[in-house]
C-alpha positions as CSV (number, residue, x, y, z in Angstrom):
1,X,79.7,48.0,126.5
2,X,76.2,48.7,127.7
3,X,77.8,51.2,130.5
4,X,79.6,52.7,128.1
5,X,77.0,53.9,125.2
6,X,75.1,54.8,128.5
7,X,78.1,57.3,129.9
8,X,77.9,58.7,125.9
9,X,74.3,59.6,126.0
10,X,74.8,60.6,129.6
11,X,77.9,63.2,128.2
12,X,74.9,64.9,126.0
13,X,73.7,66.3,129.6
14,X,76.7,67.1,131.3
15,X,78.0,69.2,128.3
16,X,74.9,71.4,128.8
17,X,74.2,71.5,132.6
18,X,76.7,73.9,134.4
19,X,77.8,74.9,138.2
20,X,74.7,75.8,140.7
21,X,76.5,78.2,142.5
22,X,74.5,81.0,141.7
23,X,77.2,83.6,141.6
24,X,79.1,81.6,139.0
25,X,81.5,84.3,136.6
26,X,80.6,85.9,133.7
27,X,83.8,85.7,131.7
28,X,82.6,86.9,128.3
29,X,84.3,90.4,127.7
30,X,81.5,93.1,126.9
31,X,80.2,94.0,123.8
32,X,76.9,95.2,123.8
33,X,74.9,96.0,127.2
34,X,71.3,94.9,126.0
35,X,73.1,91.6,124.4
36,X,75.2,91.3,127.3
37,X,72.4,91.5,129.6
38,X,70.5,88.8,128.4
39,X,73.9,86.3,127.4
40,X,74.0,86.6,131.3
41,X,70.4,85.9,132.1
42,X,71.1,82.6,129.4
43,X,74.7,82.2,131.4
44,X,72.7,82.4,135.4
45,X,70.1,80.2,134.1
46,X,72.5,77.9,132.4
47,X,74.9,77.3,135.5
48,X,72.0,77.2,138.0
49,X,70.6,73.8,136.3
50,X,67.5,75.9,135.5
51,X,67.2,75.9,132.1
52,X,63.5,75.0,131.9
53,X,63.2,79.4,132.9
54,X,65.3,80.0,130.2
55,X,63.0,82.1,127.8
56,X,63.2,81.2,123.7
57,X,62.7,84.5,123.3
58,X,65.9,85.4,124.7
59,X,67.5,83.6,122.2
60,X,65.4,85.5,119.5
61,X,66.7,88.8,121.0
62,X,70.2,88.0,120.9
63,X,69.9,87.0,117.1
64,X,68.3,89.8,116.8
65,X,70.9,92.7,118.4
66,X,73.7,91.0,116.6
67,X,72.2,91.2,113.1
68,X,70.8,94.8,113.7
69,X,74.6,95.7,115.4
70,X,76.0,94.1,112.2
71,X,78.7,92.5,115.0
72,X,80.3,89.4,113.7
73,X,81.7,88.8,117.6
74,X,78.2,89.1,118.8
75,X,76.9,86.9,116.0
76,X,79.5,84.2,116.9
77,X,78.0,84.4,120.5
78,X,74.3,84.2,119.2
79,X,75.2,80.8,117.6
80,X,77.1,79.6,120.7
81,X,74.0,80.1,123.1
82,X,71.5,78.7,120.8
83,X,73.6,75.7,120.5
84,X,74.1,75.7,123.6
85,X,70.6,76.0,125.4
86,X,69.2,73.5,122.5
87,X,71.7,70.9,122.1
88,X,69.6,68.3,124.1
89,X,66.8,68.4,121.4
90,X,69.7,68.7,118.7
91,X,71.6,65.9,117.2
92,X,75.7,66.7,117.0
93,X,75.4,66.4,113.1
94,X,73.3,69.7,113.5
95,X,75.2,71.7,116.5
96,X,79.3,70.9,115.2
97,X,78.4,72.8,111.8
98,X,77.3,75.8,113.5
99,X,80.1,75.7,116.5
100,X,82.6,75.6,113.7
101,X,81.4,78.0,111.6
102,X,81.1,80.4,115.1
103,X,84.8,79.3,115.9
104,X,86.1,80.4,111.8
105,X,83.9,83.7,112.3
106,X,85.8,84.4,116.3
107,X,88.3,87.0,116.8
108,X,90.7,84.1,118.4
109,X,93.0,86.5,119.2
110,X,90.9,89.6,121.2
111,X,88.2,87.3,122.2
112,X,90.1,84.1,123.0
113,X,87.4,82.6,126.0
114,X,84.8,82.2,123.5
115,X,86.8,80.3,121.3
116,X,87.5,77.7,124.8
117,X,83.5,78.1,125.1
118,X,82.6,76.5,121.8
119,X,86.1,74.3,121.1
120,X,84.4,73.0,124.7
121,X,80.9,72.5,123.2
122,X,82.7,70.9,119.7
123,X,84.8,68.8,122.1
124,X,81.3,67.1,123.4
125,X,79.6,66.7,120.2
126,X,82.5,65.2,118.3
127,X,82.7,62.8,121.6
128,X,79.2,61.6,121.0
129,X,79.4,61.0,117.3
130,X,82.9,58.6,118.5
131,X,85.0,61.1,116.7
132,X,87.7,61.3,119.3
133,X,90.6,62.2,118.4
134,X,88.8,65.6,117.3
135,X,87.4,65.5,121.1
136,X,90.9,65.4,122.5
137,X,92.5,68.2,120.6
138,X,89.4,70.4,120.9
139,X,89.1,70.1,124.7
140,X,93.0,70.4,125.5
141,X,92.9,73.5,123.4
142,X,90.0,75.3,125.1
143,X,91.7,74.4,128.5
144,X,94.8,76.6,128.3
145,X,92.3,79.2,127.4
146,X,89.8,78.5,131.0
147,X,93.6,77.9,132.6
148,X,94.2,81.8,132.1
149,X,91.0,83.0,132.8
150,X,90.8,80.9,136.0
151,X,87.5,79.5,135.0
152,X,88.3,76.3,137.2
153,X,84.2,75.3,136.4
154,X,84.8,75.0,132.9
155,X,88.5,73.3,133.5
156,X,86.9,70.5,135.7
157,X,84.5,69.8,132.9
158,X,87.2,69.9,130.2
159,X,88.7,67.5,132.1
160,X,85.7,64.9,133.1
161,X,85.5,65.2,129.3
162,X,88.8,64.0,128.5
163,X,88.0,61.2,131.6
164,X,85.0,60.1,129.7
165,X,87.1,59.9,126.4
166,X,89.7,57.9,127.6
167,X,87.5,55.6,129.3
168,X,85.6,55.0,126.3
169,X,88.8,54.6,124.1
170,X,90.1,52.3,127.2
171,X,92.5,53.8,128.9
172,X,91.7,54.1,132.1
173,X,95.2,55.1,133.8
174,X,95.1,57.8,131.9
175,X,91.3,58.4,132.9
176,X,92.3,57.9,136.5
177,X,94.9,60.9,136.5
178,X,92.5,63.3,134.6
179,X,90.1,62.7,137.1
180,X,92.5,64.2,140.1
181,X,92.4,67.1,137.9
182,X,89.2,67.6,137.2
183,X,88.6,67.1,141.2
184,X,91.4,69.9,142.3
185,X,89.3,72.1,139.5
186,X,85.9,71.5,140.9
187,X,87.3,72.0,144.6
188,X,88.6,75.5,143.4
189,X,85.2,76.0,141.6
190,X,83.2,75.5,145.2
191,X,81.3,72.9,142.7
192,X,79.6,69.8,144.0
193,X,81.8,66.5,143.1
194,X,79.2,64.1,142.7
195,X,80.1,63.9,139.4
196,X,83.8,62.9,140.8
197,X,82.5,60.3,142.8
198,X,80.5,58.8,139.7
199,X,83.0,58.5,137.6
200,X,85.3,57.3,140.8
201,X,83.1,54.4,140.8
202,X,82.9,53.6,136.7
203,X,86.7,53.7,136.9
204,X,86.8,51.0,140.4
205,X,86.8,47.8,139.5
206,X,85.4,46.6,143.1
207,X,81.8,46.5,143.3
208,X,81.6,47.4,146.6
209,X,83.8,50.7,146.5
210,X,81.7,51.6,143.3
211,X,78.5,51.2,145.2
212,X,79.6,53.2,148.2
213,X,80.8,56.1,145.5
214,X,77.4,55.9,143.5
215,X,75.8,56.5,146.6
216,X,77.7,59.4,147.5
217,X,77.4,60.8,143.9
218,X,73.6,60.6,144.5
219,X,74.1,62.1,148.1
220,X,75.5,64.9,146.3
221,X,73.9,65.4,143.1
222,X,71.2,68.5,143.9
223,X,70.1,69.5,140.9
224,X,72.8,67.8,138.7
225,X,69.6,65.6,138.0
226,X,70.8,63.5,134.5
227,X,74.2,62.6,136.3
228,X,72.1,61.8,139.5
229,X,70.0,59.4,137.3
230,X,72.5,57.9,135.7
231,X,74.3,57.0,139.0
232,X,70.7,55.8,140.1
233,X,70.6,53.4,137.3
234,X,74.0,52.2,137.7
235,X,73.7,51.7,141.2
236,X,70.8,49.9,140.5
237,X,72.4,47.7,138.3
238,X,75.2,46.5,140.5
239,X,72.7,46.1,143.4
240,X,70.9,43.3,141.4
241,X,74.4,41.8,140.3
242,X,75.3,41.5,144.3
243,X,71.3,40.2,144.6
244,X,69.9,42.9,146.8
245,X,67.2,43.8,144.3
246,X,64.8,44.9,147.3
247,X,67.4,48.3,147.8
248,X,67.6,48.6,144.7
249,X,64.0,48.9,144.0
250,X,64.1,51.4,147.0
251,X,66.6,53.5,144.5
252,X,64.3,53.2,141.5
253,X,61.5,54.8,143.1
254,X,63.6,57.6,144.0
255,X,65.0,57.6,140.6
256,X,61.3,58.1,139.3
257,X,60.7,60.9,141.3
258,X,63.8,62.7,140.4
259,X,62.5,62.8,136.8
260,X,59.0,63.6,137.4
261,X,60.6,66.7,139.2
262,X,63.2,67.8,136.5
263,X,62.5,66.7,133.5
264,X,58.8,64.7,133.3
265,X,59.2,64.6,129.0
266,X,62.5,62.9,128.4
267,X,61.7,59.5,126.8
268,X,65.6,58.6,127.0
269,X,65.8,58.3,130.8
270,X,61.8,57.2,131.5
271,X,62.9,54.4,129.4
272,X,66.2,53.7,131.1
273,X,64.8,53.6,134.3
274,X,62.1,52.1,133.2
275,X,64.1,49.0,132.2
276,X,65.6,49.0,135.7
277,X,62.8,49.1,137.0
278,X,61.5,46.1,135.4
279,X,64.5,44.1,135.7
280,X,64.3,44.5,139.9
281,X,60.7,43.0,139.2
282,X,62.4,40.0,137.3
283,X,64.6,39.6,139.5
284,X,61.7,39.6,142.5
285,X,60.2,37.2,140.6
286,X,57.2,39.0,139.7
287,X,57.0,38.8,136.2
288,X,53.6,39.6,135.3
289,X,54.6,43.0,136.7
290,X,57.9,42.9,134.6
291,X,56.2,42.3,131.9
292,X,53.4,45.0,132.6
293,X,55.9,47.7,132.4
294,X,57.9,46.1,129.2
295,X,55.0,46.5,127.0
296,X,54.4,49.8,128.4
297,X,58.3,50.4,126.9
298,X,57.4,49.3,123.6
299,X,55.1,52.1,123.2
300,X,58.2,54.3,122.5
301,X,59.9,51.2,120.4
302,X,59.6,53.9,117.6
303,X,61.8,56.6,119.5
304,X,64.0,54.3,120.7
305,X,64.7,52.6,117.9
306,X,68.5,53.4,117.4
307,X,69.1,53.4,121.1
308,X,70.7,50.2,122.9
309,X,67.9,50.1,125.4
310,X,65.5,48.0,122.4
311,X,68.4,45.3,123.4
312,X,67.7,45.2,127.1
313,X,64.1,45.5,126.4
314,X,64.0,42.3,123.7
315,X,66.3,40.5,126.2
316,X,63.9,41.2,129.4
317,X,60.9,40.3,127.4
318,X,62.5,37.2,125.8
319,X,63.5,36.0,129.4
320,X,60.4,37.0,130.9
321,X,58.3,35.4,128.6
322,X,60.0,32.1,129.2
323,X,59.9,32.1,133.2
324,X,55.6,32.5,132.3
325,X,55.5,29.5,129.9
326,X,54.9,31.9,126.6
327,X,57.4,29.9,124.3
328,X,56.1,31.6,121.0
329,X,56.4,35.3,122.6
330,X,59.9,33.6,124.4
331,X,61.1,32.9,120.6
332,X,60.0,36.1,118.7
333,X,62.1,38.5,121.3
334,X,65.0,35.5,121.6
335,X,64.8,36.3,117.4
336,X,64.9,40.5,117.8
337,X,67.2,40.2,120.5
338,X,69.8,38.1,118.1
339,X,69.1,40.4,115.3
340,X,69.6,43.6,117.5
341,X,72.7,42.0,119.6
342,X,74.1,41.6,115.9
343,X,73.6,44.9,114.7
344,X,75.2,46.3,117.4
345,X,77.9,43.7,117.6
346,X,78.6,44.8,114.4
347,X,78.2,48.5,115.6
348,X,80.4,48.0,118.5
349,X,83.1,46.0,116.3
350,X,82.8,49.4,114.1
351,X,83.3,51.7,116.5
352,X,86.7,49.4,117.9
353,X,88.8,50.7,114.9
354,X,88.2,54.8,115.7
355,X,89.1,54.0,119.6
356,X,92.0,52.2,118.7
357,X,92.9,54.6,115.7
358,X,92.1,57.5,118.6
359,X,94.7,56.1,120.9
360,X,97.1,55.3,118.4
361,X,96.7,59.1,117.4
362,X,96.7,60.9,120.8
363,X,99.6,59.0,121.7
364,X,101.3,59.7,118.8
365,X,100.3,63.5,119.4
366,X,101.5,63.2,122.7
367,X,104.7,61.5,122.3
368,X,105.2,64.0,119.5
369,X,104.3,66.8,121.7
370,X,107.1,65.3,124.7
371,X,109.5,65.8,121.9
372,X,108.6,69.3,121.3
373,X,108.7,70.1,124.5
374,X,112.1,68.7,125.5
375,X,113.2,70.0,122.2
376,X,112.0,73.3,123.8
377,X,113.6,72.5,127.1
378,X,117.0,71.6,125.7
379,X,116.9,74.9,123.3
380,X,115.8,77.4,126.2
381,X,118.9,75.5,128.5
382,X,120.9,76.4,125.4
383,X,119.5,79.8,125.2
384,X,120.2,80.0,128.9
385,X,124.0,78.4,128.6
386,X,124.9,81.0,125.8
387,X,123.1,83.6,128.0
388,X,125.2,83.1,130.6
389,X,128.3,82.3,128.5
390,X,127.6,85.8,126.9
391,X,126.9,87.6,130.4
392,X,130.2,86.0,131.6
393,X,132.3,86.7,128.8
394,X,130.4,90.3,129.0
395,X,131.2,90.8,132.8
396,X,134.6,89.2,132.5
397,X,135.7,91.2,129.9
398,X,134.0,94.6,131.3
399,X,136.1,93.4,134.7
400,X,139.0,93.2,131.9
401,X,138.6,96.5,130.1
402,X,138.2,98.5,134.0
403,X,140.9,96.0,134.6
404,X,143.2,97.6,132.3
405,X,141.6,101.0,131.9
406,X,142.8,101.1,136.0
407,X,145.8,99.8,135.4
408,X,147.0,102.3,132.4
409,X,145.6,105.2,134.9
410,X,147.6,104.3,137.8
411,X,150.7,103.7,135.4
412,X,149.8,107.0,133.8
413,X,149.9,108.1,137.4
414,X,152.6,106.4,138.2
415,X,154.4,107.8,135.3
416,X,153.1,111.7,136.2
417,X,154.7,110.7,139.7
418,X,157.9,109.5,138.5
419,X,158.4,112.2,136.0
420,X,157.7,114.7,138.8
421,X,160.4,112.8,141.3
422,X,162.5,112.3,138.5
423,X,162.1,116.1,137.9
424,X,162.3,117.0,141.2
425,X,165.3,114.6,141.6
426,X,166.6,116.7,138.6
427,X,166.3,119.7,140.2
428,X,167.9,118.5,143.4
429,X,170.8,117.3,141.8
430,X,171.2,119.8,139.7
431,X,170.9,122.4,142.5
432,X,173.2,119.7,144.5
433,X,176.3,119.5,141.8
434,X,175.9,123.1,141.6
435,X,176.4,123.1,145.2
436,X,179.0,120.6,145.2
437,X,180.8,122.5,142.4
438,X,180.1,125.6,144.2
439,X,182.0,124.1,147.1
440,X,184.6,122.8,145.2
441,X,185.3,126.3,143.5
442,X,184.8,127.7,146.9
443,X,187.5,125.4,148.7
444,X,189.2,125.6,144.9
445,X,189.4,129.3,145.6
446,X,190.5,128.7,149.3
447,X,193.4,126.1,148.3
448,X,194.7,129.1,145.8
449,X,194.7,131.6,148.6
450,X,196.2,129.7,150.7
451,X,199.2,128.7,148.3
452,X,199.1,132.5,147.4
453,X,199.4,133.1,151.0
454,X,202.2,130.9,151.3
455,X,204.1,132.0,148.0
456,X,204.1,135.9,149.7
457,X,205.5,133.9,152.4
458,X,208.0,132.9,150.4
459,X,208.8,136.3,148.5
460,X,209.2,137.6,152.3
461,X,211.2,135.3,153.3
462,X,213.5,135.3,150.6
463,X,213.9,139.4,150.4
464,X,214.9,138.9,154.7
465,X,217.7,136.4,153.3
466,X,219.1,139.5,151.0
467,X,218.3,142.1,153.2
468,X,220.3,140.4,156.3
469,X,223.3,139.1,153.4
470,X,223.3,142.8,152.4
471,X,223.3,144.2,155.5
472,X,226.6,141.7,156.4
473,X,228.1,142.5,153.3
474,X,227.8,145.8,154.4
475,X,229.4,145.0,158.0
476,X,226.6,146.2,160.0
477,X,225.3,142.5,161.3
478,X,227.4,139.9,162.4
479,X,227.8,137.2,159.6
480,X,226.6,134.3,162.0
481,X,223.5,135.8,162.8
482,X,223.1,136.3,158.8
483,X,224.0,132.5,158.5
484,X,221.5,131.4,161.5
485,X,219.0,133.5,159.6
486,X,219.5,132.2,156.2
487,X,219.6,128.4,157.6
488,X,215.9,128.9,159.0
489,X,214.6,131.0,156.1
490,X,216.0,128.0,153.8
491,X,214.3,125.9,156.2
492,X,211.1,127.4,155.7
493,X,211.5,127.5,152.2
494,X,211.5,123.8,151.8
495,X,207.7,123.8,151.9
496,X,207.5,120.3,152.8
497,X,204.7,120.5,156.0
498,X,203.1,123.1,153.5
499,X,203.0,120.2,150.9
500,X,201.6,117.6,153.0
501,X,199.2,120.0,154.5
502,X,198.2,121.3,151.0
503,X,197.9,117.8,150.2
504,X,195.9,116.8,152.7
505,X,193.4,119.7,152.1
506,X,193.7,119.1,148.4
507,X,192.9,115.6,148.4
508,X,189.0,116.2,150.4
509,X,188.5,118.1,147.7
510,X,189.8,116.2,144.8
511,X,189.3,112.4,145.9
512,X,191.4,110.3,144.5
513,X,193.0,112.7,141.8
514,X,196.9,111.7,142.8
515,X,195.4,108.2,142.0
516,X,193.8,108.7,139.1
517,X,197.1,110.8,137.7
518,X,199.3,107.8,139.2
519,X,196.8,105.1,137.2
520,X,197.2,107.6,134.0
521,X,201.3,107.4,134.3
522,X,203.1,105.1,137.3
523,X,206.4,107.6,136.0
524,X,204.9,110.5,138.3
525,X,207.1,111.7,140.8
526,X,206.2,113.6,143.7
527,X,206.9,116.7,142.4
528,X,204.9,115.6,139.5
529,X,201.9,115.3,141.2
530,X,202.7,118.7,143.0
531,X,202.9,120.7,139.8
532,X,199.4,119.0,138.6
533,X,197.6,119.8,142.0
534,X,198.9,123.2,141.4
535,X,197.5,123.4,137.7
536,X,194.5,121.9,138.8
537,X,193.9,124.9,140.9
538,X,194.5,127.6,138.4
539,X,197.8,128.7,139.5
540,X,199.9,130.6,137.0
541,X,203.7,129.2,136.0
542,X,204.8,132.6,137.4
543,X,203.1,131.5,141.0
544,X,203.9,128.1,140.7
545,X,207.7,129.0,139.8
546,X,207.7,131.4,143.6
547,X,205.5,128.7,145.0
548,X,208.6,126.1,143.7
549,X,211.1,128.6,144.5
550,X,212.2,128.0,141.0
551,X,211.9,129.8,138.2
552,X,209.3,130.1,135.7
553,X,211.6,128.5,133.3
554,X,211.9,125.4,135.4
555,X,208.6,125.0,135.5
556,X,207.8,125.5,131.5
557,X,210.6,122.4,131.6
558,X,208.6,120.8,134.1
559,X,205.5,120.6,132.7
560,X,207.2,120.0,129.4
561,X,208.4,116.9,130.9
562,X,205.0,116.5,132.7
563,X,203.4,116.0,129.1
564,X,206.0,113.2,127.8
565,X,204.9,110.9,131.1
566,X,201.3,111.7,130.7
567,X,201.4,110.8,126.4
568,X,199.7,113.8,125.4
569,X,200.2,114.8,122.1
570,X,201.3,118.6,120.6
571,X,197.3,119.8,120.4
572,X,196.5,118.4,123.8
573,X,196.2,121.0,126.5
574,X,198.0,120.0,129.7
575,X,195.7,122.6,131.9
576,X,192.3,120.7,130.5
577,X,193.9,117.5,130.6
578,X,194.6,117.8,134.7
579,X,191.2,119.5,135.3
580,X,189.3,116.9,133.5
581,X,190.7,114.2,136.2
């Protein structure tokens, strides 16, 4: 518990004392050059560990340029550098009323890193007044915030803050991982890590591991000179518990000089060391020497009054007093060391229920914030599922439309290339049948002449027969030659190898008309069909009659006849009939 108040006062220092790389950023947007010029003189002096150059004045200055400017941003930094450069002489009930009226004032928005800057100074004070569940949401807010500025000095300290809370809250695990953090941060920084190793060796719970890492915190410290003392003291401390008081006194000495060198004033750690000091001489044995520098303490009794060092002091002095035989002194501090262990018994059972209430409520917080952020998750994989759906449906349905929008085109041109085929199909067989019933009028024409030919023949032939039967009737030819004559006229006139011949020619013309007339009426005769052929080529009766070697009568009976077998009626033309097969 002892350690623990100690680490609390100890987090007054660390809050204040920054990087001492000299070069360190200066990540305040500008306002005003004058003010600017001396916020960065406050911010070198600040981050070098030198604040004893820093000049009030300055301060004064500042105050002054932002009420003349009539700046509320430059106002808001005035308070946040006087709290700032005086918080070691201020108590947090006077700082966290002027950091939070600075934070209501900021512009959060334009000038974001000075809200991290004083949620960062809140998060200390509220830490020191054991207000931690205010500590934790103030310091993870301003580290976002030092996150996007890359400000990696002010992110390890965020995060040795939140180490120090947790420890004091106990919860060390948790401790334990912020600590990695706040080591990567300083590594980034180029800042010394004693202060890693210190708090590497509050969190070990081997003695000899914490020794080794106190040593190496003090190795390191430079002018980090409050967390160097503090490591002194609690090196010190586990020296005597492993009984090698004579190093440890070798450590107090040095102790002593660090703080005649930084900071010869401060009552607080002259006393602390102080007490360790004494305590090595108890534990030498020498008490008259113990007790020497005790009563030396008590001179500042008045000023340490609320602090838990009276309680080591009563307790050294109680058991001093016995080893030397003074049983009356003995008893008086055994009495103020009971009353004061009480009190803060009582203070320390008091301060149990805001650690527990603080865990109970970060926790919470956290767990709460888990939720949020899966909820988050789970709605951006959502956003991302329906994204996609849309952009596939989109894409699939763009793919569908060119689909389509193709597919009409090439049927339209599909369709433009038929219609022209089909129109140039139209064309050819139109200029085809007209060819083919060119030819058939042609050969039509040439079947005519041909049975015109062969009806002259006829007309010929039959005027020799008279001529020749005139010409024996008249004596002058010998009737036998007149018969032989007649016989091969009557031959000729016959007409039977002219029929089969005029069939034959007829029928590559007309395919399959005989047929067709046959199908029409089985009755047909030969002579039949003749007659129709001869119709079908336009002959007259007159030609068909000298063609028949009948007479045109005949063949008005004929076709007469013709038009009983085929079952045409009185208004049915026998001539379209026959050309229509």
């Amino acid at each position: 518990m002892i350690l623990r108040r100690l680490l609390i006062f100890l987090f007054a220092v660390l809050i204040l004392v920054g990087t001492a790389k000299a070069d360190y950023a200066y990540h305040f947007k500008p306002i005003n050059k004058a003010f600017d010029e001396i916020a960065m003189r406050l911010n070198q002096a600040d981050f070098a560990i030198e604040r004893q150059s820093i000049d009030p004045h300055w301060l004064d200055q500042i105050d002054s340029i932002a009420r003349k400017e009539g700046n509320k941003q430059l106002q808001v930094r005035a308070i946040y550098w006087r709290v700032r450069s005086t918080q070691m002489s201020a108590q947090p009930s006077q700082c966290i009323p002027l950091l939070e009226k600075a934070l209501k004032m900021n512009d959060n928005e334009t000038y974001d890193y000075d809200a991290a800057c004083i949620r960062y100074q809140l998060a200390g004070n509220y830490d020191r007044l054991g207000q931690y569940f205010k500590c934790y949401n103030e310091a993870k807010a301003a580290i976002p915030i030092f996150e996007k500025y890359q400000d990696h000095y002010f992110l390890g300290n965020s995060y040795l803050l939140l180490v120090q809370l947790f420890h004091e809250i106990s919860s060390d695990d948790e401790a334990t991982t912020l600590l990695d953090l706040a080591r990567d941060n300083y590594q980034k920084a180029g800042f010394q890590l004693n202060r890693i190793y210190f708090y590497q060796a509050v969190l070990n719970p081997d003695d000899n591991e914490s020794i080794a890492l106190y040593k190496k915190a003090i190795e390191t410290g430079n002018k980090d000179w409050g967390m160097t003392l503090q490591a002194y003291i609690n090196l010190n401390e586990l020296l005597l518990k492993r009984g090698r008081a004579n190093e440890a006194e070798a450590y107090s000495e040095e102790a002593f000089k660090m703080l005649q060198r930084f900071s010869p004033g401060n009552v607080i750690f002259h006393a602390m060391i102080a007490l360790n000091h004494a305590t090595i001489r108890y534990e030498q044995g020498r008490y008259e020497e113990t007790l020497d520098e005790l009563n030396a303490l008590q001179q500042h009794s008045d000023e340490l009054r609320d602090e838990y060092l009276m309680l080591g002091i009563y307790r050294l002095l109680w058991q001093t007093h016995e080893k030397l035989g003074h049983r009356d002194e003995a008893y008086r501090y055994l009495e103020l060391y009971n009353r004061k262990y009480r009190m803060q018994q009582e203070e320390i059972l008091k301060n149990e229920i805001p650690k527990a209430q603080a865990r109970e409520a970060i926790a919470r917080q956290d767990d709460q914030i888990r939720l949020l952020q899966q909820e988050a998750e789970l709605n951006r994989r959502r956003l991302w599922v329906l994204a996609l759906l849309g952009l596939t449906i989109l894409i699939g349905g763009g793919a569908l439309l060119v689909y389509v929008f193709q597919r009409n085109r090439m049927h339209k041109m599909e369709n433009r290339e038929l219609q022209k085929s089909l129109e140039q199909e139209a064309i050819i067989y139109s200029m085809n049948l007209k060819n083919y019933e060119d030819d058939i009028q042609k050969k039509d024409r040439e079947i005519s002449s041909s049975t015109l030919l062969l009806t002259n023949k006829n007309e010929v032939l039959k005027q020799l027969s008279e001529i020749t039967t005139r010409y024996s009737d008249d004596g002058k030819v010998p009737r036998e030659f007149v018969r032989e004559v007649n016989a091969v006229i009557g031959d000729s006139l016959k007409n039977d190898d002219e029929w089969s011949r005029f069939r034959l020619h007829f029928d590559a013309v007309h395919p399959d008309f005989f047929n067709k007339l046959k199908e029409a009426s089985p009755e047909l005769t030969e002579n039949d069909l003749r007659l129709c052929a001869y119709i079908r080529i336009g002959m007259r009766a007159k030609q068909i009659a000298e063609m028949l070697s009948i007479t045109a009568d005949s063949v008005n009976s004929n076709r007469y006849r013709l038009r009983k077998k085929l079952g045409l009626s009185r208004g049915e033309s026998l001539d379209d009939f026959v050309r229509k097969i």
